[in-house]
N, C-alpha and C positions, 0 to 999 in steps of 0.2 A: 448371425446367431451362433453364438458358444455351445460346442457342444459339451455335455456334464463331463467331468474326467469319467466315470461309471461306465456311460456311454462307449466310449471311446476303446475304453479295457476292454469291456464285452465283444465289442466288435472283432478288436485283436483277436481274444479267443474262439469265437465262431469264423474268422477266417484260421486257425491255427486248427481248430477241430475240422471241419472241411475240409484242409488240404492234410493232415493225419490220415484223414481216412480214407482218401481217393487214393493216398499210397501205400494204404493199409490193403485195401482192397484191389485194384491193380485191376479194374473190368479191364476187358480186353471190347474193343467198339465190336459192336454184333447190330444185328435188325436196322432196326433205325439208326441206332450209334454209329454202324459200320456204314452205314450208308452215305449219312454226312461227312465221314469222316475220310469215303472216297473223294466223294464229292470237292472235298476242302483239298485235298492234296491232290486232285488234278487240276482244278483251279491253279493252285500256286505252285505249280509246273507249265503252265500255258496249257492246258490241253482244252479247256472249257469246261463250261457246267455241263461235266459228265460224268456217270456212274459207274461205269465201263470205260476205261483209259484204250481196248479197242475201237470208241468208238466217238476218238478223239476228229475223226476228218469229216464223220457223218454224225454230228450230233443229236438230227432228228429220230435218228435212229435209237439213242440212249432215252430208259425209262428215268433219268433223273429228276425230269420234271415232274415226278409224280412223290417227290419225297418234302414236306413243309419245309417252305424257305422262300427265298434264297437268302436271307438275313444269318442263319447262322452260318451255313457253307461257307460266306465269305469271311465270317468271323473266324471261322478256324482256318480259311487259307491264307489271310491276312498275319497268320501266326506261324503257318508251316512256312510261309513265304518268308518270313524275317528267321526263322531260327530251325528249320525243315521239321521233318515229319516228327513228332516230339511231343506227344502226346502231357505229359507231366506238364508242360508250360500251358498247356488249354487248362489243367486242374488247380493251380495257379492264379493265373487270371480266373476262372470262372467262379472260384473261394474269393479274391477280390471284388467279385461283380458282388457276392453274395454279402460279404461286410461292406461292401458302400448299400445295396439297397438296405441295409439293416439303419442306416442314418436318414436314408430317404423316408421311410416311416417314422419313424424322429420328427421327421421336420415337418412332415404333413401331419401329423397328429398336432402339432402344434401349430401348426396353419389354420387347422380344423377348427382348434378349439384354444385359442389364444388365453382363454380367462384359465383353464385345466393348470393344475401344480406339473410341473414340467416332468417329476418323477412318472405321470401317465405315459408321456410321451417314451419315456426309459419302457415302462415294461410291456407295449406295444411293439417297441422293435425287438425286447427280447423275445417276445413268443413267437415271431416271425422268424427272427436269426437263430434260435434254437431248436426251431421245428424240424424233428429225426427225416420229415420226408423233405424237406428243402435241402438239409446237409446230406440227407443220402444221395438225390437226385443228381448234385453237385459232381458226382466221383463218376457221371458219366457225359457221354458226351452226345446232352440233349438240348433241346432250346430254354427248356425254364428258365434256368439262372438266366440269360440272358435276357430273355422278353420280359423276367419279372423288373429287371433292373429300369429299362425302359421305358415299361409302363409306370414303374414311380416316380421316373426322371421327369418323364412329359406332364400326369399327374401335376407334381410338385409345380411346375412351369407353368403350366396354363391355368393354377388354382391361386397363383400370385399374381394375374393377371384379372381372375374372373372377380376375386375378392377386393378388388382394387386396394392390394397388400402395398402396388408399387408408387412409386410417388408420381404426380399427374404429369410424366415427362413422356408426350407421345414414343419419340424413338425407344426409350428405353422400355415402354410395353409391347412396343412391335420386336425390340430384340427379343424378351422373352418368347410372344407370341412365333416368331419364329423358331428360336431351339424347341420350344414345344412342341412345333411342327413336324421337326427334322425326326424328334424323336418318336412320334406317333407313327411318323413314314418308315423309319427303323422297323418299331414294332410290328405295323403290318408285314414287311417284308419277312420279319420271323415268324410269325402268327398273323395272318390273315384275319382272324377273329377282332383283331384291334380295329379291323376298319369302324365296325360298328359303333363302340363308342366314342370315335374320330367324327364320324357322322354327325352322331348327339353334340358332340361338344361345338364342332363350328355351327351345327343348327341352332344352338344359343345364342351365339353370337352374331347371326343373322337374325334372331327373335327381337336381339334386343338393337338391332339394327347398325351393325358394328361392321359395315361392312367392308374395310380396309380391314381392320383389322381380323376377323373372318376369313379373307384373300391371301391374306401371309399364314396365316395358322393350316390353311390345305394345299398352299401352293407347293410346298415338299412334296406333298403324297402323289399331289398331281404330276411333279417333276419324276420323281424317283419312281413310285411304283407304275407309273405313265412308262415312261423309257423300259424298264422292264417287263413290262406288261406287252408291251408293243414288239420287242424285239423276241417275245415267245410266240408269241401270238401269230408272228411272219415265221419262225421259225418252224412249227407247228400247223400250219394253217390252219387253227382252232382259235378260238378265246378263250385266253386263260389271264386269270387275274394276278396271280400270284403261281400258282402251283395244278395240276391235276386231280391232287389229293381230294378235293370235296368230293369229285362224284362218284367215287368209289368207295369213299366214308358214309355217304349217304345210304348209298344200296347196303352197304354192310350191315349199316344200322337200323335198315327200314325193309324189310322183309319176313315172310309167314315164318323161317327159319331161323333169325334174327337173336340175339341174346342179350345184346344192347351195347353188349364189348364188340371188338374189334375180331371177332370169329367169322370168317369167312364159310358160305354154305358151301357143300360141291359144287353148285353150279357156280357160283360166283366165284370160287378157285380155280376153276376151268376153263373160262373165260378170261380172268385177268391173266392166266397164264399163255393164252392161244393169242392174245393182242396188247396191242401196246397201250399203255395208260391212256392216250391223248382219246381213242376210241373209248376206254373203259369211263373217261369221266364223261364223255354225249350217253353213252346207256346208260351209266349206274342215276344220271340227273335223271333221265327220263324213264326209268325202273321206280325210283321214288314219287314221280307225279304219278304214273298208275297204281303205286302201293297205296295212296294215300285214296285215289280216286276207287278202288278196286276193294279197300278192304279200311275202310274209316275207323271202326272198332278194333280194329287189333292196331292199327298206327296208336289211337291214341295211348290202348294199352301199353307199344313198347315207351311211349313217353315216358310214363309212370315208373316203368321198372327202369327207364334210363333216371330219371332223377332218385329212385331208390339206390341204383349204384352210386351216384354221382354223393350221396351223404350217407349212407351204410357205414355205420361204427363198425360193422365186422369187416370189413374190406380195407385194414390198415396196410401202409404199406410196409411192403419185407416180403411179397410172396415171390419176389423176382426169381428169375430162372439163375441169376448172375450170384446169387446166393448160397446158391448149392454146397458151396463148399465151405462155409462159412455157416454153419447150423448153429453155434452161442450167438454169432452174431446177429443171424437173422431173428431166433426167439428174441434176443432186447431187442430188436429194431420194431418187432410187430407188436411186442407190450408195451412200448413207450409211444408209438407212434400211436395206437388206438385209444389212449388216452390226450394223449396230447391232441389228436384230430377231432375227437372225442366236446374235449372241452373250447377248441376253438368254435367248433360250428353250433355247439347247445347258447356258450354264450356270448360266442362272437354275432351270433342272427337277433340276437335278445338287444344285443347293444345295439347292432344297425336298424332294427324297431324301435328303438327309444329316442334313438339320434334322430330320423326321421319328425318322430312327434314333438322333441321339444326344440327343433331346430329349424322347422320347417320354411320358414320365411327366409332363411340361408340359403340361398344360391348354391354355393359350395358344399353343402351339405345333404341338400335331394340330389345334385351331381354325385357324389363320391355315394350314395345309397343305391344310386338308379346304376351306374357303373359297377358296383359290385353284383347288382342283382344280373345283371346282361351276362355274366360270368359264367352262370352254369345256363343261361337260357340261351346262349350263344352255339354251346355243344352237345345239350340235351338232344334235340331235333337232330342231330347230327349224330353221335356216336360218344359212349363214357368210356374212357378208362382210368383208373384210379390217380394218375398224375395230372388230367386234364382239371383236375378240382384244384392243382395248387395255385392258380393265379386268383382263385379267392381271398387267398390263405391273408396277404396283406392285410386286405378290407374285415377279416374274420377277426384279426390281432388288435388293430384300430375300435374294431366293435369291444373288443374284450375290455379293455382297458378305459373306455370312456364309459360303460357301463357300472363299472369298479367303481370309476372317478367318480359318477352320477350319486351313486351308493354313497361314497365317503360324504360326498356334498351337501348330504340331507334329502334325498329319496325316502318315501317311506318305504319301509318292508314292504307292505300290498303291494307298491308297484314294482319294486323291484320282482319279487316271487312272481307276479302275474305277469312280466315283461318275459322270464323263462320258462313259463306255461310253456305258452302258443308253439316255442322251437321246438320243444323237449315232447310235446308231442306229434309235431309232424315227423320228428329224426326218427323218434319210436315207430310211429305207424311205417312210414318209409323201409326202416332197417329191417323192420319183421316180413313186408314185402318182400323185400327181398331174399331173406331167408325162405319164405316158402317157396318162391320162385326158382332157386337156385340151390336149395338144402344139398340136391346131390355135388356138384360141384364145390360148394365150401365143405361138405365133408372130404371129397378127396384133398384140395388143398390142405387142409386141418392135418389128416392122416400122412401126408407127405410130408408137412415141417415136423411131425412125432416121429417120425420113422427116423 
């Protein structure tokens, strides 16, 4: 497939804007950035997956396991490793990651929807690759960029497969079914959250009784996050999947003190601090089963104000700490960003409801709808913070633009108008939840970016 010259420019330019800004701005890795980013350079020093480079001879001793991964750690040790501690080459490569995934929505848009004018397919990936909080995100050093590229890589692989896009040559759909593989096993190891939709998708292809081909599409994960999984697991004597992180996300997010963000209570600050992770994720799992057994109505409640966070127009991004110093910057970032987040999700959800009804007997189509839906229900139950919504953002862009398409195509107005009801009033009711919930906290925020 040819991509448009338009295409191509664009892409240029959103990796040329993304790497402007990451040396415009110049974060310095902190929290989580600083974490992985020890992470990565002791890796690619020999010292192991550890956080503390003291605690290179007793590894069980380092809290590292407790930080998402190990997918990107090695991405950036794999980088320190070829060209040392060098941060500007991860901002580089991660603006590369970000203009190839801007073609990978390209290509699935038109995988999607092969009969579409191909210009659809153009301004899907522009809303994507020009999105203020994907090219902010970019300039530091977190997993997005890279788990989004992945999940569109694999995406794109396994929906050339499912569409029977390739030609009836076994090996050559068991190669894709394989890279699709590798690549899902990727992503889990950056985001664990991917397992689920890995699940769904060889669960298809066990439905439809595919089952070689089924065997090669999870044998990666089986291989890669297996060996992983096992060699923490002995090193720990715990079970750990991937990482610690859940059960200490969970308690966070699921208690009478609870906010639905990542705000830890006293007690759970005093605790995670008096033990080490591998203990904090057996209590905080089982701190969540009696939250849920102990107090039914307020779980469900924090549901609600997590999915209030998780689509709230007034929670654009730009309130970062890393901004401080940059006040013109941060004002555009949080008025472009709340517009642009704004219109991706009113009528990026309007399009993945429309796609749904008029496409439905498409295979490829309730996948790519039920996949995007797994996206905020993956981390609801779990804990919101406002970057945890960009791996929608893809499926919000794809909606946008086939919506449009549907419109130019001869839709009547009623349904167009009546397909952006239904969103435009859950976002509303949601965001004003939130607001009530939170009024004091977005006023101090508010008053902090005026000051």
């Amino acid at each position: 497939m040819q991509l448009p010259r338009t295409l191509v420019i664009a892409a240029a330019v959103a990796f040329i804007a993304s790497l402007a800004l990451s040396f415009h701005w110049q974060f310095r890795p902190r929290v989580d950035a600083g974490a992985y980013d020890a992470i990565g350079w002791n890796l690619a020093r020999g010292y192991g997956y550890v956080e503390n480079e003291v605690n290179r001879s007793t590894p069980e001793l380092d809290d590292a396991i407790v930080r998402v991964g190990p997918g990107y750690e090695f991405f950036l040790a794999g980088i320190y490793k070829l060209v040392g501690h060098r941060v500007p080459v991860v901002w580089i490569l991660q603006a590369a990651l970000h203009a190839s995934a801007m073609l990978l929505v390209y290509k699935l848009t038109l995988l999607l929807f092969p009969i579409l004018d191909k210009r659809i397919g153009v301004l899907a990936s522009l809303l994507f690759g020009f999105s203020p909080d994907l090219i902010f995100i970019n300039s530091m050093l977190l997993t997005e960029g890279l788990f989004l590229f992945l999940m569109l890589a694999a995406l794109y692989a396994i929906f050339l497969v499912l569409g029977n896009t390739l030609p009836k040559l076994e090996g050559q759909v068991l190669g894709w079914l394989l890279a699709a593989g590798i690549l899902w096993a990727l992503a889990v190891l950056t985001r664990p959250i991917a397992l689920i939709p890995l699940l769904v998708l060889a669960g298809v292809l066990l439905w439809q009784q595919k089952w070689r081909q089924a065997l090669v599409f999870f044998l990666p994960t089986l291989i890669l996050v297996g060996a992983w999984s096992g060699t923490m697991t002995a090193r720990y004597n715990h079970f750990i999947l991937t990482t610690t992180a859940g059960g200490l996300d969970l308690w966070v997010g699921n208690n009478l003190g609870a906010t639905g963000g990542f705000v830890k209570t006293p007690e759970i600050q005093q605790f995670r601090d008096a033990n080490h992770s591998v203990v904090v994720d057996e209590v905080g799992k089982q701190k969540y089963v009696e939250f849920i057994k102990n107090y039914p109505a307020a779980f469900l409640e924090l549901q609600v104000r997590k999915a209030a966070l998780y689509v709230s127009v007034i929670r654009p991004t730009g309130l970062w700490l890393d901004l401080q110093f940059f006040p013109v910057d941060r004002l555009l970032l949080l008025g472009v960003s709340a517009i642009w987040t704004l219109g991706l999700f009113l009528v990026g959800c309007a399009g993945l409801v429309l796609m749904m009804i008029e496409h439905f007997e498409d295979i490829r189509a309730r996948l790519f709808v039920a996949i995007a839906l797994l996206q905020p229900l993956m981390v609801i139950p779990i804990i919101v913070e406002t970057r945890y919504r960009y791996a929608l953002f893809p499926f919000l862009a794809i909606g946008v633009a086939y919506l449009i398409a549907e419109r130019l195509r001869g839709i009547s107005a009623r349904v167009f108008w009546n397909t952006l009801l239904w969103p435009a009033v859950v976002i509303t009711v949601l965001t004003f939840y939130d607001l009530s919930r939170n009024i004091a906290e977005i006023i101090s925020k508010v008053h902090n970016v005026l000051l």
